[in-house]
SETI-847604 format. One record per residue: x, y, z of N, C-alpha, C in turn; residue in three letters. Coordinates in nm, 4 decimals, padded with zeros to 6 digits, m for minus. Layout:
! SETI-847604
TORGU      n_c1      n_c2      n_c3     ca_c1     ca_c2     ca_c3      c_c1      c_c2      c_c3  type
TORGU         X         Y         Z         X         Y         Z         X         Y         Z   ALA
...
END
This chain:
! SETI-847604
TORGU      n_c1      n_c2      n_c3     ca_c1     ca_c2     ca_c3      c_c1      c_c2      c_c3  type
TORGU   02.2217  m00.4022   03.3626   02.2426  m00.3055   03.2565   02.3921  m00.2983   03.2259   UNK
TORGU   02.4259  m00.3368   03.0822   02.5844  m00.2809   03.0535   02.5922  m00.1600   03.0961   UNK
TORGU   02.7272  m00.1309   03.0693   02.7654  m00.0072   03.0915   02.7544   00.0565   02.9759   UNK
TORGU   02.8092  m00.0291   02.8758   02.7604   00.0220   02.7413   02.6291   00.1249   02.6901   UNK
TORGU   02.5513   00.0896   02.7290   02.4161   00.1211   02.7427   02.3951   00.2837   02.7635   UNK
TORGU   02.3355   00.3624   02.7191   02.3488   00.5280   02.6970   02.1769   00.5527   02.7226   UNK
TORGU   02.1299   00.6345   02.7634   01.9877   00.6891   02.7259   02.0279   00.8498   02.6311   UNK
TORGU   01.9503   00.8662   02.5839   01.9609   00.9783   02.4920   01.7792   00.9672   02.4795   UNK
TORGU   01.7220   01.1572   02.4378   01.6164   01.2200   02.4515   01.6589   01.3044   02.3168   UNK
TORGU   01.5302   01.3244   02.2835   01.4811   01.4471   02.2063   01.3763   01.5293   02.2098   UNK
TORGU   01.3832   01.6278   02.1817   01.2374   01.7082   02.2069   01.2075   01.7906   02.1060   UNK
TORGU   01.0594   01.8134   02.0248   01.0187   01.8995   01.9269   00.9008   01.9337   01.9857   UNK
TORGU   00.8313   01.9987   01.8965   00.7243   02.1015   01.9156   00.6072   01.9966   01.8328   UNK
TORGU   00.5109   01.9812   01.9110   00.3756   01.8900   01.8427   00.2778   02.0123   01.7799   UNK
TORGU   00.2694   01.9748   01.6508   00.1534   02.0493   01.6053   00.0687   02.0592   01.6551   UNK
TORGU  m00.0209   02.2313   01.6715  m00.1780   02.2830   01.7321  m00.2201   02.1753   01.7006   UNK
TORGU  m00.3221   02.1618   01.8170  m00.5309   02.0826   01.7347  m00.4844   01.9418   01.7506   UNK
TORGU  m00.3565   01.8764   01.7708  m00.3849   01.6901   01.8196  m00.3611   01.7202   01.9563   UNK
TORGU  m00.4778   01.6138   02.0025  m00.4720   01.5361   02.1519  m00.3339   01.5583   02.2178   UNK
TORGU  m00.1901   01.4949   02.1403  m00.0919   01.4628   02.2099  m00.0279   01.6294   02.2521   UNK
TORGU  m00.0775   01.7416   02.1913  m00.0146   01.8959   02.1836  m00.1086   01.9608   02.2601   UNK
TORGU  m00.1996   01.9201   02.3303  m00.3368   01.9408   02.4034  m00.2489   01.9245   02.5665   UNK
TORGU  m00.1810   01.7889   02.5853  m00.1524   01.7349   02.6783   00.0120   01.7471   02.7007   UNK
TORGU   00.1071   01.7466   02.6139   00.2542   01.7737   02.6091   00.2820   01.8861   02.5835   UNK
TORGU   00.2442   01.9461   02.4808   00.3099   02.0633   02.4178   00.4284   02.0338   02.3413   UNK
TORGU   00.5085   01.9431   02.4021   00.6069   01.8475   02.2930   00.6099   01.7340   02.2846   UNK
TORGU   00.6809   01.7039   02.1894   00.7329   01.5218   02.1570   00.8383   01.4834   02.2329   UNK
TORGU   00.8037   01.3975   02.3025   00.9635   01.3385   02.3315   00.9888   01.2162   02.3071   UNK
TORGU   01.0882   01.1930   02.2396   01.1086   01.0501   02.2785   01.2528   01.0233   02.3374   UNK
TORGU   01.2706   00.9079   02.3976   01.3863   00.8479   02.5226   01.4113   00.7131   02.4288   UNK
TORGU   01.5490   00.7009   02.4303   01.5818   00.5408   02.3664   01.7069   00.5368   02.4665   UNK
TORGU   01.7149   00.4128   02.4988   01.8514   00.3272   02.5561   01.8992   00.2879   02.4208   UNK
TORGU   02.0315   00.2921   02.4205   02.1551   00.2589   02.3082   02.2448   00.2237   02.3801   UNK
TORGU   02.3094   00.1056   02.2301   02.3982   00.0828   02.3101   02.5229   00.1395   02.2216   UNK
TORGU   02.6249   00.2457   02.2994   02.7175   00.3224   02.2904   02.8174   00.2803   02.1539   UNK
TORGU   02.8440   00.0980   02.2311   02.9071   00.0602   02.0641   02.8837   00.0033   01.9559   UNK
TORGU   02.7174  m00.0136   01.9362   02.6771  m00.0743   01.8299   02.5734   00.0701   01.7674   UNK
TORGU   02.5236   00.1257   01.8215   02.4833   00.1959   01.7769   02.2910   00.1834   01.8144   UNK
TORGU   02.2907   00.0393   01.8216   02.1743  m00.0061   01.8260   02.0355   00.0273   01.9546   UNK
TORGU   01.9125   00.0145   01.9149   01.8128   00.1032   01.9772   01.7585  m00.0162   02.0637   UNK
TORGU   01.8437  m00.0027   02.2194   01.7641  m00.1652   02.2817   01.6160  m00.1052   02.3282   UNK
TORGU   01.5849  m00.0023   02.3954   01.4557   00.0624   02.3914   01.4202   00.1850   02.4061   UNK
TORGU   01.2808   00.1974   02.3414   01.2320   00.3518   02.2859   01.1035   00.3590   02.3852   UNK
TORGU   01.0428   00.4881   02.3845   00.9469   00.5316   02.4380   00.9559   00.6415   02.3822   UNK
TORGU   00.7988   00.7285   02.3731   00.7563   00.8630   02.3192   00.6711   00.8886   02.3768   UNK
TORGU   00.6292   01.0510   02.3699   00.4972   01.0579   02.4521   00.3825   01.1081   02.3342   UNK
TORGU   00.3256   01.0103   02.3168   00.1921   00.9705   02.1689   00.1215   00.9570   02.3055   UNK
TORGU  m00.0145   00.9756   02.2239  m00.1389   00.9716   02.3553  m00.1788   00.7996   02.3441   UNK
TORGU  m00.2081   00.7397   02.2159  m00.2703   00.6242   02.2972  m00.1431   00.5122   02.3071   UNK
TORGU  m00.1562   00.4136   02.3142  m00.0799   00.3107   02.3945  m00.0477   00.2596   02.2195   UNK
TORGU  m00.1198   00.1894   02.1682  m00.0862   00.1414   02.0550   00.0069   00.2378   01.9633   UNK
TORGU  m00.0275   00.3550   01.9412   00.0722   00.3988   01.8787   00.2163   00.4252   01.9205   UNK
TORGU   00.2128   00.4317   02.0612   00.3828   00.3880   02.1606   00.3942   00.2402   02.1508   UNK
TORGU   00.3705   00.1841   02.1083   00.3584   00.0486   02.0878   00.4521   00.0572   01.9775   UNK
TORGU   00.3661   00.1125   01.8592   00.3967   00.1023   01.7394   00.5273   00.1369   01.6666   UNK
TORGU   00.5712   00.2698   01.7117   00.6874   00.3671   01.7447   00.8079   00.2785   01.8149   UNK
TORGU   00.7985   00.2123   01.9243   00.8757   00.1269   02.0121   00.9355   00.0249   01.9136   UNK
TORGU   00.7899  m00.0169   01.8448   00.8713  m00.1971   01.7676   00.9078  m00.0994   01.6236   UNK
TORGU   00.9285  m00.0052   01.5926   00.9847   00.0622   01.4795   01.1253   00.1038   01.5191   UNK
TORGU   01.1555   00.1054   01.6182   01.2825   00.1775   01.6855   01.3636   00.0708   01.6927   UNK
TORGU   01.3126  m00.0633   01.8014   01.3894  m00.1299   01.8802   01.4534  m00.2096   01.7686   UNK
TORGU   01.5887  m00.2283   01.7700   01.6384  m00.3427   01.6959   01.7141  m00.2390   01.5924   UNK
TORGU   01.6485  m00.1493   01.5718   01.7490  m00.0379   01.4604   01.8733   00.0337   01.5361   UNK
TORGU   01.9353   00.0614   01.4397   02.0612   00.1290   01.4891   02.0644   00.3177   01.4696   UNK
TORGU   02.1138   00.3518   01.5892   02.1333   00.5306   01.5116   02.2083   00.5607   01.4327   UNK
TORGU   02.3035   00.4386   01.4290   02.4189   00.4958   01.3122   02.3487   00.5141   01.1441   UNK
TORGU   02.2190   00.4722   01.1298   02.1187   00.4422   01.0415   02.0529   00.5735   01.0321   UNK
TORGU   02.0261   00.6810   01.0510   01.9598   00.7555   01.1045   01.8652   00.8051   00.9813   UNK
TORGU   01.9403   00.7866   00.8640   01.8887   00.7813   00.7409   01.7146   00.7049   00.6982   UNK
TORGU   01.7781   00.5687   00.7445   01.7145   00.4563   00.7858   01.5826   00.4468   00.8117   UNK
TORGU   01.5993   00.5204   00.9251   01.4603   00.5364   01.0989   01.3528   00.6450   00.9963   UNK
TORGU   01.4447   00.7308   00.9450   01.3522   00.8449   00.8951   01.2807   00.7854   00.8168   UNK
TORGU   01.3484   00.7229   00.7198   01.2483   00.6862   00.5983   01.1326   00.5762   00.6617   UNK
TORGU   01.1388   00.4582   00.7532   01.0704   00.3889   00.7944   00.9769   00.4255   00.8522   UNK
TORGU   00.9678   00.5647   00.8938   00.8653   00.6435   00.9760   00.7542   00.7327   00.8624   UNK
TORGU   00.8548   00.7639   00.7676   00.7901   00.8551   00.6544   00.6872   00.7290   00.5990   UNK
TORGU   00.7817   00.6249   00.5794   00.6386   00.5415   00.4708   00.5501   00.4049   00.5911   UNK
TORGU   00.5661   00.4502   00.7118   00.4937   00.3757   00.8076   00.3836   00.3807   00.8785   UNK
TORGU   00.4532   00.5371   00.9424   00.3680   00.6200   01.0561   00.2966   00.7443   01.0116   UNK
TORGU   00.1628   00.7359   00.9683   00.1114   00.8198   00.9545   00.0343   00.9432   01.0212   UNK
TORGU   00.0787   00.9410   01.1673  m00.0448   01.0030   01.2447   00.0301   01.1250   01.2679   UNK
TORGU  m00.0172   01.2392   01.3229  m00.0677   01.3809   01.2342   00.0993   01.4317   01.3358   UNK
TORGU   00.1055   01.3578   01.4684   00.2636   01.4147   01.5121   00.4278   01.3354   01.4499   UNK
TORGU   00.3731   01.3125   01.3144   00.5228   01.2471   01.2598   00.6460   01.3257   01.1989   UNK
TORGU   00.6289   01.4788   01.1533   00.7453   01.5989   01.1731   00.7573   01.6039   01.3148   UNK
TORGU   00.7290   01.5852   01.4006   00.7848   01.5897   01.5803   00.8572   01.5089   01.6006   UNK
TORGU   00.7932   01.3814   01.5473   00.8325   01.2599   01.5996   01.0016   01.2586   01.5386   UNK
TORGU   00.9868   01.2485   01.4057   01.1165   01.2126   01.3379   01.2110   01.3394   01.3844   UNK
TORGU   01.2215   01.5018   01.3711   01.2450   01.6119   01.4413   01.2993   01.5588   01.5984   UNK
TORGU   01.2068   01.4976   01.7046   01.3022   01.4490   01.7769   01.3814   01.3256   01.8082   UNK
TORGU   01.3544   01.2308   01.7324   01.4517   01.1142   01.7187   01.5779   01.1620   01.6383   UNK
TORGU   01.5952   01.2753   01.5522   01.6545   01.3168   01.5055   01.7812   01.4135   01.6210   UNK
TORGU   01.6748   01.4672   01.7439   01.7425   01.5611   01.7724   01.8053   01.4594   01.8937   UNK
TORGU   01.7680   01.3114   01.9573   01.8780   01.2372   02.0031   01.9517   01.1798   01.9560   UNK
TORGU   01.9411   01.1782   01.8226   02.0647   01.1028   01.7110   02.1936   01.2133   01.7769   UNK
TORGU   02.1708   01.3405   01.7082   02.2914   01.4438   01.7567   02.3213   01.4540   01.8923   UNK
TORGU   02.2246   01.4080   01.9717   02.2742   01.3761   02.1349   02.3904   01.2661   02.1268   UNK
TORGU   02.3630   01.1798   02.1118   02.3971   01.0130   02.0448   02.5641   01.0287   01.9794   UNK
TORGU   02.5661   01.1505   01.8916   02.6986   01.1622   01.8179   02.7816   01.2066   01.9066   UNK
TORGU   02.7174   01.3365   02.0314   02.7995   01.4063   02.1010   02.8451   01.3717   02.1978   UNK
TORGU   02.7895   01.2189   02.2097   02.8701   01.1534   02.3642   02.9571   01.0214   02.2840   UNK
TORGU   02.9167   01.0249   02.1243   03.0121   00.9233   02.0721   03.1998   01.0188   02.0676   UNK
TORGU   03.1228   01.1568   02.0764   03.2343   01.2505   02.0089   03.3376   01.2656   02.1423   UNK
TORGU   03.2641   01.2722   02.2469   03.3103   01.2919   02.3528   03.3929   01.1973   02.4273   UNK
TORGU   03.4012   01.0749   02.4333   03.4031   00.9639   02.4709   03.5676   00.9232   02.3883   UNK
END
């Protein structure tokens, strides 16, 4: 692992009545970055079935946060399943993780 290399988290609130808000109560998702490119070497979320962490993962990996613009829109016209205000809400809320150790640093 570089050193380069950062993990950053986010967390939102999953809408009542899906499976994944049954079992979490929130969204999270975890990405490794790397500090000076910006770029998403890997993602994980907690979605209930496998394919849709699948799906989420190869939507992430290879993008950059400095994009953040980017991620949102690719999710808005991609991912349709019923936790995608969580989802984007917390990829959003490790972007501002993401800035505050760029800020810090």
């Amino acid at each position: 692992m570089k050193t380069s290399e950062i993990f950053v988290s986010g967390y939102a609130r999953l809408p009542q009545g899906i499976t994944a808000e049954e079992m979490y109560t929130v969204m999270v998702v975890g990405m490794i970055v790397d500090r000076d490119t910006g770029l998403i070497l890997d993602a994980e979320c907690s979605l209930v079935t496998d394919l849709a962490k699948k799906f989420i993962k190869e939507l992430l990996v290879g993008k950059s946060l400095d994009h953040i613009t980017e991620i949102e829109e690719v999710l808005t016209q991609r991912y349709f399943g019923s936790a995608r205000k969580a989802l984007i809400s917390a990829i959003k809320i490790a972007y501002e993780k993401y800035r505050q150790v760029l800020s810090e640093s």
